[in-house]
C-alpha positions in Angstrom: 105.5 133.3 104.5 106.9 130.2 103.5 108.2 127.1 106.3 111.3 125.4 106.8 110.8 122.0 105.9 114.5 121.1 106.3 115.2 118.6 109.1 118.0 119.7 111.7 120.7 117.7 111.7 122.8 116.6 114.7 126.8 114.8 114.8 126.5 111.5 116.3 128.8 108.9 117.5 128.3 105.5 115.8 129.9 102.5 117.5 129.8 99.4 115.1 130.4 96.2 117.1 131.4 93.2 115.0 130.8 89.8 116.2 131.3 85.8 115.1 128.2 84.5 116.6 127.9 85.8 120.4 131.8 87.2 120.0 132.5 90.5 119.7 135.6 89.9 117.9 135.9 94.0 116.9 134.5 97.4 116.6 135.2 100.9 114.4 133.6 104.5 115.6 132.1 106.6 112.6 130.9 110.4 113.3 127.8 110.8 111.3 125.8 113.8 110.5 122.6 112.8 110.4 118.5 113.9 111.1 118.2 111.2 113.9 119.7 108.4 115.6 118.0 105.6 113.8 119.5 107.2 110.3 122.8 107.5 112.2 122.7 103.6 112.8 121.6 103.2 109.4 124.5 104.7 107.9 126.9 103.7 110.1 126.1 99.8 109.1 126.2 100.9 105.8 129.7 102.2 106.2 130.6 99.2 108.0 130.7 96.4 104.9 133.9 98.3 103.6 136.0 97.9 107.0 138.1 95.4 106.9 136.7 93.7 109.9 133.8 93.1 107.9 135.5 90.0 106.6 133.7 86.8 104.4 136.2 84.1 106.5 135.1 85.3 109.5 131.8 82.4 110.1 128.7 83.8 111.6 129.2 88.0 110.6 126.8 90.5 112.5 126.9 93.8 113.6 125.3 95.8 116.1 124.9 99.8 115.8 124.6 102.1 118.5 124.1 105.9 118.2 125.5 108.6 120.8 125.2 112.5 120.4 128.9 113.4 119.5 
């Protein structure tokens, strides 16, 4: 008999929050299939550079992930 070595994978809710220093100046939702939360985040920032609030004249760009179970 033979296991499963495939992980399970779960829908979360990704809320990117953009910010100028300490101001949250914007913020995009991305549903993510993913194994866990953490890879969730992950690809949720990695979605992130192409919004266009991810924007070079904007001084000070940072972003802060947060996963939810959709």
């Amino acid at each position: 008999m033979k296991g499963s070595s495939q992980l399970a994978l779960c829908v979360y809710r990704v809320e990117i929050a953009f910010f100028s220093g300490d101001l949250r100046y914007g913020a995009e939702i991305y549903e993510i299939t993913a194994s866990n939360w953490y890879q969730a985040e992950l690809e949720g920032l990695a979605r992130s550079v192409e919004s266009v609030l991810d924007n070079e004249r904007v001084p000070d760009v940072r972003r802060i992930a947060t996963a939810r179970p959709a």
